[in-house]
N, C-alpha and C positions, 0 to 999 in steps of 0.2 A: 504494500500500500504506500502512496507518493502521499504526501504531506511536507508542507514547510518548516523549515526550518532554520535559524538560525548559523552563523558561519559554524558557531561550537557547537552545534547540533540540537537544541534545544527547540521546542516546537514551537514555531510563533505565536499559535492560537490554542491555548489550552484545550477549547472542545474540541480538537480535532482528535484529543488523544482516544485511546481504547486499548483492549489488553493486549489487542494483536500488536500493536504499534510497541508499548513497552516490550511485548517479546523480544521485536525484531532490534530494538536499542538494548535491553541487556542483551543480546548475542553481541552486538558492536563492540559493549564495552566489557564483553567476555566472561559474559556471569551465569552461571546455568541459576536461574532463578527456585528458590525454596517459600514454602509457606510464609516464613518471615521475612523474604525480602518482598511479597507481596502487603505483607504489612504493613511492611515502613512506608511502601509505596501510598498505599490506601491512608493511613495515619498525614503525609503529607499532603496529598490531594486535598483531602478533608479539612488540614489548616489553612490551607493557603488559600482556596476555592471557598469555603466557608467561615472561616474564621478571620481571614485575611493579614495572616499570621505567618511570618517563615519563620520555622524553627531550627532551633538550634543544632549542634551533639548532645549536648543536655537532653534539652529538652524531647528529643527522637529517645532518647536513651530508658529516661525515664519512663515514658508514656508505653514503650515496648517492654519495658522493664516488668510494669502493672501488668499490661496483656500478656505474657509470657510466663507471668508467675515467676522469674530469679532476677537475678543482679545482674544488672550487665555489665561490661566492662566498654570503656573505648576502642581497646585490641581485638573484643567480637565484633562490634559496629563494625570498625573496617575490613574486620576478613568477612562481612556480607557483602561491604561497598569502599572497597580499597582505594579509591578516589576521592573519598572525604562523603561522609552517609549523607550528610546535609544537602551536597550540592550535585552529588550520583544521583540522590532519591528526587529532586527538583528536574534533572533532565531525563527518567527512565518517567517519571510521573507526567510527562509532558507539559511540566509547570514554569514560570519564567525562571533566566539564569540568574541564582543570587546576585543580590548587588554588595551582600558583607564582605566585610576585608578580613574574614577569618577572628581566630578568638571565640569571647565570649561577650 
């Protein structure tokens, strides 16, 4: 499926996203997708689309933290989205590219 996007790959138009579309961008960016990277996905839609909120590492952390019943760590965040979960989970979700300069 052709859809726009951005030179970094990021979907211009948020609804054009769908799950086929994240598929085809986790294979790009080489992730065989699991239950919980669909999470983080849906979790970030959900703020950004709804809330109008871009979250954190924190705050991804925690929020999956609660759904997942353990502790997470930063070094599991990135072995789901070795890119930075924040701003991997913004372009697989076909949401705009952060405009944070990292941190907290």
């Amino acid at each position: 499926m052709s859809v726009e996007k951005t030179e970094n790959g990021y979907l211009v138009d948020a609804n054009d996203w769908t799950k086929e579309i994240a598929e085809e961008i986790f294979a790009e960016e080489d992730i065989v997708p699991t239950q919980e990277h669909w999470d983080v996905i849906e979790y970030m839609r959900e703020q950004v689309l709804d809330e109008g909120a871009e979250p954190n590492e924190r705050g991804i952390m925690k929020a999956m933290g609660k759904k997942w019943g353990k502790k997470l760590t930063s070094k599991y965040m990135y072995e789901l989205f070795p890119m930075m979960p924040s701003k991997q989970g913004l372009k697989i979700g076909g949401l705009p590219q952060s405009t944070r300069k990292g941190g907290y």
